[in-house]
C-alpha positions as CSV (number, residue, x, y, z in Angstrom):
1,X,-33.6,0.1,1.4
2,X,-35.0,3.4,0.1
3,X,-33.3,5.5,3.0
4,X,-30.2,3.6,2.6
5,X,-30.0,4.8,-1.2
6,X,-30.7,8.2,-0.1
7,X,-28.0,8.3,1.9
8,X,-25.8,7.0,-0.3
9,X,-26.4,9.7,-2.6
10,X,-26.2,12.2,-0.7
11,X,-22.5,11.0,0.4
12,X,-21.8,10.7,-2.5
13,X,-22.6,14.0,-3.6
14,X,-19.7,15.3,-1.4
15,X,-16.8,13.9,-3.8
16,X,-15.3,12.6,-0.8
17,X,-12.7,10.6,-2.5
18,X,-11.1,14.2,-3.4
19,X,-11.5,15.2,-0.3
20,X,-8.1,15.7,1.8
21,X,-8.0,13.6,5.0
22,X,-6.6,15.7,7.8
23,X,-6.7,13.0,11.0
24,X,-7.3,9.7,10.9
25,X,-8.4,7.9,14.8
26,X,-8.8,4.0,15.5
27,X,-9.8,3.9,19.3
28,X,-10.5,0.9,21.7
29,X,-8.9,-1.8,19.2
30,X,-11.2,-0.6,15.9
31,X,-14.6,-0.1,18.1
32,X,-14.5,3.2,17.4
33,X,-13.1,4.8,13.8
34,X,-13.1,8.8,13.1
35,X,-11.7,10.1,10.3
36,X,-11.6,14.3,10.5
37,X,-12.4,15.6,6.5
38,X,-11.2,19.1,5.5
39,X,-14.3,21.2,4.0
40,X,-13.1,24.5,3.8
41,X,-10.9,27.5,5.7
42,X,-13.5,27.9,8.4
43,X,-14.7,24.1,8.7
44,X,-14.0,20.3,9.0
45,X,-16.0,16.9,9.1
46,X,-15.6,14.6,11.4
47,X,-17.0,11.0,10.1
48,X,-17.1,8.6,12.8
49,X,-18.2,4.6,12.7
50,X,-19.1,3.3,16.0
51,X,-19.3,-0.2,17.5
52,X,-18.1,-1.5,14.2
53,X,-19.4,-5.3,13.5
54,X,-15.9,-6.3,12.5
55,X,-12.0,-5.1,12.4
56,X,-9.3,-7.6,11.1
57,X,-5.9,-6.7,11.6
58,X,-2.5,-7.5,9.7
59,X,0.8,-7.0,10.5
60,X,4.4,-7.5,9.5
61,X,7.1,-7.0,12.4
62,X,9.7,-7.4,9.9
63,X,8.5,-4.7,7.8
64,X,11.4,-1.9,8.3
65,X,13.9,-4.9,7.0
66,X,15.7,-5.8,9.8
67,X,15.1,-8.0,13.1
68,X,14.1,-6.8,16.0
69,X,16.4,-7.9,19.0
70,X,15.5,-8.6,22.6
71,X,17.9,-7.9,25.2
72,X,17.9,-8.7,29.2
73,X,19.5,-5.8,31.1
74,X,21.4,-6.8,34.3
C-alpha cells in the first residue's frame, strides 16, 4: 500500500488536472487507453492504461436531435 501512496503523490505532484490534454486514444474497444499530456515547448507525456479490468460504454443515437433513416438502394 506504501508504493501505491507514493505513487499517488508523485502524480499528484504534476497538477495534472491543469494540464492541457493534446490527444486522447481508446484502442481495441477500451483495452488499451492513451491520453498524450502537454509538458512544455520541447516535450509531451503520454499516459497509457493497458488491459484495463473494465470499460462500460453509453450511447445515444438520437443525440444530434433527429432520426437516423435507413434506406435500400436499387
Amino acid at each position: 500500500m506504501e508504493k501505491i501512496e507514493s505513487l499517488q503523490e508523485k502524480i499528484d505532484k504534476t497538477e495534472y488536472w491543469d494540464m492541457k490534454i493534446l490527444d486522447f486514444q481508446i484502442n481495441f474497444l477500451g483495452d488499451e487507453v492513451s491520453m498524450w499530456i502537454y509538458n512544455d515547448a520541447d516535450t509531451s507525456w503520454r499516459v497509457s492504461f493497458l488491459s484495463c479490468y473494465k470499460v462500460s460504454y453509453e450511447t445515444d443515437a438520437t443525440w444530434r436531435g433527429r432520426t437516423v433513416r435507413m434506406y435500400r438502394y436499387r
